[in-house]
DOPATOR-771727 format. One line per 5 residues: their letters; for each residue x, y, z of N, C-alpha, C, O. Coordinates in steps of 0.02 Angstrom, whole numbers, plus 50000, padded with zeros to 5 digits. Layout:
<recs>
A) X Y Z X Y Z X Y Z X Y Z | ... $
</recs>
This chain:
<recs>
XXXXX) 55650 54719 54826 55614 54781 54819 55609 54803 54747 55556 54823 54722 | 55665 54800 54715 55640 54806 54630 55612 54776 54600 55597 54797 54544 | 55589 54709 54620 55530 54657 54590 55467 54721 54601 55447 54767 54565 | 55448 54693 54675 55398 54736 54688 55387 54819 54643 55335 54837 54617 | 55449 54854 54643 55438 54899 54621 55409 54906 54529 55380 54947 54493 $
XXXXX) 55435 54852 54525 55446 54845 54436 55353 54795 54415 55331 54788 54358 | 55325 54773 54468 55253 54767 54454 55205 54802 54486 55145 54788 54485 | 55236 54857 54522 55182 54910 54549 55167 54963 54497 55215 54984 54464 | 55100 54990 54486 55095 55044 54423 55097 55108 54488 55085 55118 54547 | 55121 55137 54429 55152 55226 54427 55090 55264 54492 55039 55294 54475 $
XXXXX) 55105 55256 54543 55033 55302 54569 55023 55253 54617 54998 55274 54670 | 55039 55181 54614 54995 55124 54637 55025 55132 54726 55066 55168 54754 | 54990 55090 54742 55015 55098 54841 55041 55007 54841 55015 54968 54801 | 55087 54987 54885 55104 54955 54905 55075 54938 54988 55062 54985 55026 | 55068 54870 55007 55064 54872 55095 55116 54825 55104 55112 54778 55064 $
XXXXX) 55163 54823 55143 55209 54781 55186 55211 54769 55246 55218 54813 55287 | 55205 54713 55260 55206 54687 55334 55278 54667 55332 55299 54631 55286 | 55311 54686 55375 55392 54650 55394 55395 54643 55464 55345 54658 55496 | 55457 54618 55498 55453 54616 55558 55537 54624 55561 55575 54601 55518 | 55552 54654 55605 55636 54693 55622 55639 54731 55708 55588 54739 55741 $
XXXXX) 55688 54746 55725 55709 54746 55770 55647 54804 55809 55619 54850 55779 | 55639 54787 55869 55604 54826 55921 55639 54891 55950 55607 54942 55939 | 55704 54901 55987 55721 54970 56008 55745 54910 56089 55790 54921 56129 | 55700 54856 56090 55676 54847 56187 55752 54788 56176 55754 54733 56148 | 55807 54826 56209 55873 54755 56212 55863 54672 56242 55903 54626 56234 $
XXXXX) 55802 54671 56278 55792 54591 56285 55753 54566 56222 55780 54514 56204 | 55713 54578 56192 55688 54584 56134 55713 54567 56060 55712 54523 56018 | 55736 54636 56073 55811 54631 56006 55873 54563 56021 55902 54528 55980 | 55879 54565 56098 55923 54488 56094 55904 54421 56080 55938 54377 56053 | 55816 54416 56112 55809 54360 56063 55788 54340 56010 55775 54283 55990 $
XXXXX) 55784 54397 55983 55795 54406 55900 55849 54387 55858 55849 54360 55803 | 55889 54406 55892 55983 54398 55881 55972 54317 55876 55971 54277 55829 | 55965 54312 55949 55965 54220 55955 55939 54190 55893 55971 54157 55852 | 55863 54210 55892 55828 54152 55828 55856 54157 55754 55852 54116 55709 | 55886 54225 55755 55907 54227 55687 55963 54188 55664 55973 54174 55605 $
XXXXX) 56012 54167 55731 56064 54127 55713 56026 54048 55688 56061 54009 55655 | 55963 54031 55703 55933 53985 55672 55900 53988 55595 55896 53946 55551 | 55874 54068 55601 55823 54071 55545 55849 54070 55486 55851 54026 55443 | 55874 54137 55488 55953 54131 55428 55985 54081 55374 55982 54081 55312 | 56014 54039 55417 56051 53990 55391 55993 53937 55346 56006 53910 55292 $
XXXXX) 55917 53931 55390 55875 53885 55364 55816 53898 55311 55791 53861 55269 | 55804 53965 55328 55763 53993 55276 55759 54043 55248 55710 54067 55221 | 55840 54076 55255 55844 54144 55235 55823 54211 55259 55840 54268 55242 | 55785 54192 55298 55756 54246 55344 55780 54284 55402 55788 54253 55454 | 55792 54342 55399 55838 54397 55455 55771 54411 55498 55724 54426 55462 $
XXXXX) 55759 54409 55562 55724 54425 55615 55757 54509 55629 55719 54555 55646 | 55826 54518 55621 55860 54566 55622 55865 54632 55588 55891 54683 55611 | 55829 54621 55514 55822 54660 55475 55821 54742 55504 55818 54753 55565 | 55823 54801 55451 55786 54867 55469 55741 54884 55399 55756 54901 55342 | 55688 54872 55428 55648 54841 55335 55638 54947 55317 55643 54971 55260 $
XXXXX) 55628 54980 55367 55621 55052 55344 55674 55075 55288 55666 55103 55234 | 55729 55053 55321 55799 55062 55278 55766 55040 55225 55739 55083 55191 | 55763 54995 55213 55751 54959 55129 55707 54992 55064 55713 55009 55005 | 55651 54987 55128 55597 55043 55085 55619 55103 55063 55603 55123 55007 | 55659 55140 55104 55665 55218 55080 55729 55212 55031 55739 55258 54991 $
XXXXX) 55775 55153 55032 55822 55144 54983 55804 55114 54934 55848 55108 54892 | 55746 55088 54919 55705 55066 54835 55662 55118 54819 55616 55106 54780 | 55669 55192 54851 55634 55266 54819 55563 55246 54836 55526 55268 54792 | 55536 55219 54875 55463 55220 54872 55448 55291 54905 55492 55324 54931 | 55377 55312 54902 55360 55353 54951 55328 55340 54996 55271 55320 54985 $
XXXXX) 55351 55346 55058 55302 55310 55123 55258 55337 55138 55278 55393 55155 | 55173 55332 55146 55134 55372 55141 55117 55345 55234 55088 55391 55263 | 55126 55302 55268 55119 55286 55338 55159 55227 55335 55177 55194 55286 | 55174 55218 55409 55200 55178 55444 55185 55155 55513 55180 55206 55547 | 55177 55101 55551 55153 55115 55636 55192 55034 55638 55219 55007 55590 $
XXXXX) 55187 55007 55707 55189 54961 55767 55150 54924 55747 55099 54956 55757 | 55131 54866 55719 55081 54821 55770 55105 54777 55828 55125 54801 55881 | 55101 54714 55817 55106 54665 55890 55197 54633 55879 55228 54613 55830 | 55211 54642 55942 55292 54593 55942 55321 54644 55902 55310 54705 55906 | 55370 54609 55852 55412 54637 55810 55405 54645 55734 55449 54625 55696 $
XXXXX) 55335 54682 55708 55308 54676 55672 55293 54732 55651 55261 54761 55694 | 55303 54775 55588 55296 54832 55580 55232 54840 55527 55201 54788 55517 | 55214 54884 55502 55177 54897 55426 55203 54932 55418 55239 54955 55463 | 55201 54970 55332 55224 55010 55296 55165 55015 55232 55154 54968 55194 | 55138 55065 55229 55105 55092 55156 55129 55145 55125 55121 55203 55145 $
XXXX) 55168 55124 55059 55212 55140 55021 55158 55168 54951 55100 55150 54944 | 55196 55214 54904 55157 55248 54827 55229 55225 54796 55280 55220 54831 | 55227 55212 54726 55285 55210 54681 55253 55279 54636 55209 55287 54593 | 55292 55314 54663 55298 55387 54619 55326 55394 54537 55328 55449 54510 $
</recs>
């Protein structure tokens, strides 16, 4: 997030697509499951809470919603 932050200009908007946990416990478990694969092979957390991240690199979230599966958006301003 400080990469990103450190080539976004002053004002500029960010969009993020991430994908992190659903809320739905069959869902979130086989999430759990694949991540014990993903992880180890490509670094990638299925598990993540990508909101957390964003609001802890100071962005300002200007929206957020759902799309499909476990897939979020986020449109972010670097203030």
């Amino acid at each position: 997030m400080e990469k990103v932050k450190k080539v976004l200009k002053h004002g500029g908007k960010g969009i993020f697509v991430e994908h992190g946990l659903t809320g739905n416990i069959l869902k979130d478990g086989l999430l759990y499951l694949v991540n014990i694969l993903t992880y180890p092979t490509v670094g990638s957390s299925m598990t993540r809470k990508p909101l957390e991240y964003i609001q802890h690199a100071g962005f300002n979230l200007l929206e957020y919603g759902h799309l499909k599966n476990s897939f979020y958006y986020f449109i972010v301003r670097k203030e």
